[in-house]
C-alpha positions in Angstrom: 0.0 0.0 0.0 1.3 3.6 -1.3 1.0 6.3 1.1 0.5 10.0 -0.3 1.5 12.4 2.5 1.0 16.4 2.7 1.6 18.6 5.4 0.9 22.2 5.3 0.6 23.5 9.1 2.6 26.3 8.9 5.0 27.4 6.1 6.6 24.6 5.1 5.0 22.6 1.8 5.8 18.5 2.3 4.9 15.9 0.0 6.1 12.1 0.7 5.5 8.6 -0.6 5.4 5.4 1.8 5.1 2.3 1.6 3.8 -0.4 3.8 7.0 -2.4 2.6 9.5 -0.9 1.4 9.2 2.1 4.0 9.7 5.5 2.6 10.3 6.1 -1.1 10.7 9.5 -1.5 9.6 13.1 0.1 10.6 16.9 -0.7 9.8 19.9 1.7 9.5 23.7 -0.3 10.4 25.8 2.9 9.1 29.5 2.5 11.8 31.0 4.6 12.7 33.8 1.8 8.7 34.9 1.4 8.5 35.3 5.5 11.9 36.8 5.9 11.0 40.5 5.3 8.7 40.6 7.5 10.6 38.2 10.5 8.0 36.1 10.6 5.1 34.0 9.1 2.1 35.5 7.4 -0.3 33.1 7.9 -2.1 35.0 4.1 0.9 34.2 2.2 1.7 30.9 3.5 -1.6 29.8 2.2 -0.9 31.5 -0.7 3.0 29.5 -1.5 1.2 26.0 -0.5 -1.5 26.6 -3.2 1.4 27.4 -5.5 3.7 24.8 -4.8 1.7 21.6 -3.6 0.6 20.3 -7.1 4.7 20.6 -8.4 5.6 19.2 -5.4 3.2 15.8 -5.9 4.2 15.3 -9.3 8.2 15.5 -8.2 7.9 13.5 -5.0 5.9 11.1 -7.6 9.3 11.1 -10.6 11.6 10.7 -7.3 9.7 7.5 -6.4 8.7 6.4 -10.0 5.3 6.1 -9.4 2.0 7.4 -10.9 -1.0 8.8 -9.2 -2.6 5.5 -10.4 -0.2 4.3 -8.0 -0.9 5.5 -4.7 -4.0 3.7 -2.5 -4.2 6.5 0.3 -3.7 10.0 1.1 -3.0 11.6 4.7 -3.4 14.8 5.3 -2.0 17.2 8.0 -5.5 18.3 9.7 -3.9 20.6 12.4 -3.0 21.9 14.8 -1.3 24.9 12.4 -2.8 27.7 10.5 -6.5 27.6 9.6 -5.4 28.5 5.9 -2.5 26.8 5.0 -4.5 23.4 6.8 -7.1 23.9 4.1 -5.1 24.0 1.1 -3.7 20.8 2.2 -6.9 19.3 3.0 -8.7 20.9 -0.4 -6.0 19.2 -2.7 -6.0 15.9 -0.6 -9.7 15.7 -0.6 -9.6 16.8 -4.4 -7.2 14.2 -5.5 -8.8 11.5 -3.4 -11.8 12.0 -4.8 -10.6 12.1 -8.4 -8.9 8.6 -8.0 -11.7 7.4 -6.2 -9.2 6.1 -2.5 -9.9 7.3 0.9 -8.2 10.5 2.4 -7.2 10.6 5.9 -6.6 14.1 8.4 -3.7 13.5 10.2 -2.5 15.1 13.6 0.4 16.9 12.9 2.3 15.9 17.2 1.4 12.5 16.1 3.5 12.7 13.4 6.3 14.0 15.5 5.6 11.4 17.8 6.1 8.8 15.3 8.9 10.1 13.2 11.8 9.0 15.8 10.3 5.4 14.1 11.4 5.9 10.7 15.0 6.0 11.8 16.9 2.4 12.1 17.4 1.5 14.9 14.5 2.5 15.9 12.5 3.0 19.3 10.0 0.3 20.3 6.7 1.0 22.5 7.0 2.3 25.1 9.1 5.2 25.5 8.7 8.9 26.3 9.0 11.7 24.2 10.4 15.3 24.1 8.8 17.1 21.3 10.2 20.5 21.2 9.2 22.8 18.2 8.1 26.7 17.4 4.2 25.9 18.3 5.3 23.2 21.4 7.4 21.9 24.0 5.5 18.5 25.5 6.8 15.7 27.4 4.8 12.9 26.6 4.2 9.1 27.2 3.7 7.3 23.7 2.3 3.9 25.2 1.1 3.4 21.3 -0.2 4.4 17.8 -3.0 6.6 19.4 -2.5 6.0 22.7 -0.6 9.4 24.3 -0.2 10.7 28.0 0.5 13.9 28.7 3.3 14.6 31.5 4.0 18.2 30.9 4.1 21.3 29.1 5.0 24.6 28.8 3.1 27.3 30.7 3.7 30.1 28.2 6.2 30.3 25.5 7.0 26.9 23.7 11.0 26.7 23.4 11.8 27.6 19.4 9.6 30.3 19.8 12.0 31.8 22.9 14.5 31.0 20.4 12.9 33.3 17.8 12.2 35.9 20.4 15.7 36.3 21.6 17.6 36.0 18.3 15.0 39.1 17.3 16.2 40.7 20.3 20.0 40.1 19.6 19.7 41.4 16.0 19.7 37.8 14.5 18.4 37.6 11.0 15.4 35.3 10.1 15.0 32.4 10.8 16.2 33.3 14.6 16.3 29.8 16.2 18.8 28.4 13.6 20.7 31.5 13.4 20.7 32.1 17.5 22.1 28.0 17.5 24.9 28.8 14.9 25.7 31.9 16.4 26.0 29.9 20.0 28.8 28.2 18.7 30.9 31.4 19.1 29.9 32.3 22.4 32.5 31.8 25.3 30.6 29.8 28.6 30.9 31.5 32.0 30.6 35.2 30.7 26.8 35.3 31.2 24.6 33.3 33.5 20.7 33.3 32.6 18.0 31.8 34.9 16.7 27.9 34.1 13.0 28.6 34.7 10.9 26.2 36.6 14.4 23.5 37.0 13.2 22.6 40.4 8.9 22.7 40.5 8.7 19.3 40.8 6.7 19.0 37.7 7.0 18.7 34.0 6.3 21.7 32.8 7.8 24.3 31.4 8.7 28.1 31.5 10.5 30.2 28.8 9.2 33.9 29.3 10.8 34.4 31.8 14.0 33.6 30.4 13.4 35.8 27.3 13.2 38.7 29.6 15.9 38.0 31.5 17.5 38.3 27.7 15.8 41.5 27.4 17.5 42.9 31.0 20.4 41.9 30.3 21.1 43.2 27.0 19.8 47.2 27.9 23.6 47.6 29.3 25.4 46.1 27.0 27.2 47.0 23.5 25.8 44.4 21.1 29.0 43.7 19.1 29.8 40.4 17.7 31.4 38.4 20.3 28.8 39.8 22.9 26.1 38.4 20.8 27.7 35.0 20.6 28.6 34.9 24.3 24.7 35.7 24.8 23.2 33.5 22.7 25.3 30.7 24.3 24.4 31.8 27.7 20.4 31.3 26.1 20.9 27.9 25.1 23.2 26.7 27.5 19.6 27.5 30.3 17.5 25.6 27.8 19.4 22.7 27.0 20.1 22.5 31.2 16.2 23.0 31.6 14.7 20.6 29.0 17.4 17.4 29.2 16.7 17.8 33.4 13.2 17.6 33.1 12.9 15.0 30.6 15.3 12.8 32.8 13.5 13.2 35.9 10.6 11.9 33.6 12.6 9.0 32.4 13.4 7.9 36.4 9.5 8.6 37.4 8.2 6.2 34.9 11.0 3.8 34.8 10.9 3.4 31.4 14.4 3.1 29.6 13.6 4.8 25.7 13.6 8.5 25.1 13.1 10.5 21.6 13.8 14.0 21.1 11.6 15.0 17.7 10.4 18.5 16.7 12.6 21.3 15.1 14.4 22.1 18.0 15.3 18.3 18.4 17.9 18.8 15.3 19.6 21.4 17.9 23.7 20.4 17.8 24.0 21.2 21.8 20.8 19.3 22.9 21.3 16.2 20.9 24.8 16.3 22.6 23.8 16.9 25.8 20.9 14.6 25.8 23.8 11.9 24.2 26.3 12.1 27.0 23.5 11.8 29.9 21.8 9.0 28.0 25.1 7.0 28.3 25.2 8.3 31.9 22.0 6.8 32.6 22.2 4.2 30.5 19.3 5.3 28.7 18.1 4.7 24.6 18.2 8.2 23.4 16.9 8.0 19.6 16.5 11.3 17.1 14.8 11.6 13.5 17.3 12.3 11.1 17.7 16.3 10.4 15.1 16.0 7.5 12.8 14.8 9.4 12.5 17.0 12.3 11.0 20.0 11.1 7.7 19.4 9.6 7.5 17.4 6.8 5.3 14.5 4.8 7.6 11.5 5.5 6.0 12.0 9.1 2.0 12.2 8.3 2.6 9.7 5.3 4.5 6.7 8.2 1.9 8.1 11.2 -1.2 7.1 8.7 0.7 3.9 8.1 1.2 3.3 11.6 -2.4 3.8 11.7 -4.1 2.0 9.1 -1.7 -1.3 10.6 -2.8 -0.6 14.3 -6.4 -0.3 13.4 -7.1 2.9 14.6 -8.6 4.8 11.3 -12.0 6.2 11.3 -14.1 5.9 8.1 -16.4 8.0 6.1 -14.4 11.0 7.3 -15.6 14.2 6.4 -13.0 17.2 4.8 -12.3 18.9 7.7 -9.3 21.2 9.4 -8.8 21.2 13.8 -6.2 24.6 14.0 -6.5 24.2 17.5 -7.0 20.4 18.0 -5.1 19.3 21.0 -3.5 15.9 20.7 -5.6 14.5 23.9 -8.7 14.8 21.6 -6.5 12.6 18.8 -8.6 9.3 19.7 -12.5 11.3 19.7 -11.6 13.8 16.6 
């Protein structure tokens, strides 16, 4: 069976194909960074607007990559939120459209699923269960993946998810668009020990998370200062450095609560050089699994939502009949009602 994936929740256009046997055949992502940049950051109008132009291109591509035919493909899977209203529905209008045309079913897929699941298309790969760090510009989630479909909440952030502190400060530092990339490559630079920024919420006995409060700690700190070059790197190190320390303790003292021996880091800010190392060295410390999606696959794209409806469709757990529909809001403990 020949998966057709697309994923349109923000402004990045993915198209995949998957298959049942011989895993993933091919996938391209069309990132809008230069149509966003001017403005420093996403316009939800013209987002929409690049996915209606590019999705159709993008199909056909992903379909000489593979060398398939539409003929070929048996389903389609759809991102169905959370993620823009508008950019869900071009996905959802062209997946209905073309499922509808070759007469096979179209399924709306939850985009954190397929962050969930895309630790599973690497080899080795994680086996149920195991918890799960998903760290992004929209989120930052600890979470219990038990199953396909079957998720437990441990914690969250309370205000700001994590790449969108990274955004915030790299704005604030000067950083050109996209900030959380440029605020990690800048990092590299920076000097440890010159600056010393609070690791919000490190000891509330929970799992959730705080980043405002460290952005505005950015924002007192920098009032003083001359913003040249080395300051910049030294500051942006200083940011990390708290983040890193915040998000590999908590997801630890998850790992010893409930005993379970697998972690993943997926999301954007899972392809972060410092965390993966950090999270590495106290895996092996711990003697603890610690499994990433490659780079490719941790900012959003199709090989994801093409695998999770796989995953899916082999577990059992696909509704029928659905109706086109988008959830912009739709949290993932409303995954197994939707």
């Amino acid at each position: 069976m020949i998966i057709l994936g697309i994923e349109t929740s923000c402004d990045e256009s993915g198209i995949a194909l998957y298959d049942e046997e011989r895993g993933l055949l091919a996938h391209r992502v069309y990132s809008q960074i230069t149509t966003h940049a001017p403005f420093g950051g996403v316009v939800p109008e013209l987002a929409s607007r690049d996915h209606i132009r590019k999705l159709v291109p993008l199909v056909y591509a992903v379909l000489s990559d593979a060398a398939c035919e539409l003929a070929d493909i048996d389903v389609i899977a759809y991102t169905a939120g959370p993620g823009l209203a508008g950019a869900l529905l071009v996905g959802a209008s062209i997946a209905s459209g073309l499922g509808y045309a070759l007469g096979i079913p179209v399924i709306p897929l939850h985009h954190l699923e397929g962050h969930l699941l895309s630790a599973l298309l690497v080899n080795p790969a994680p086996t149920f269960p195991f918890n799960a760090l998903l760290v992004s510009g929209g989120h930052t989630q600890l979470i219990t993946v038990f199953g396909v479909g079957n998720y437990h909440l441990l914690g969250e952030t309370v205000d700001d998810a994590v790449g969108e502190a990274f955004d915030k400060t790299a704005k604030l530092l000067g950083l050109a668009y996209p900030g959380g990339p440029e605020l990690s490559r800048v990092a590299q630079y920076g000097r440890g020990g010159r600056f010393r920024l609070p690791r919000p919420m490190l000891n509330s006995g929970d799992y959730n998370f705080s980043f405002s409060g460290l952005k505005t700690a950015v924002v007192t700190l920098v009032k003083d200062l001359v913003l040249d070059a080395q300051t910049i790197a030294d500051i942006a190190h200083a940011f990390q450095d708290a983040v890193v320390d915040v998000l590999v303790s908590k997801s630890i003292n998850a790992m010893v609560a409930t005993k379970l021996d697998q972690l993943v880091v997926v999301g954007g800010v899972g392809a972060n050089t410092q965390l993966r190392q950090r999270f590495s060295e106290v895996g092996i410390q711990q003697r603890l699994k610690v499994f990433y999606p490659d780079v490719e696959f941790c900012t959003d794209n199709a090989a994801m939502i093409s695998y999770a409806c796989a995953a899916r469709i082999k577990s059992d757990h696909i509704q029928r009949n659905l109706v086109f529909s988008v959830s912009p809001r739709w949290e993932l403990g409303e995954l197994a009602s939707h």
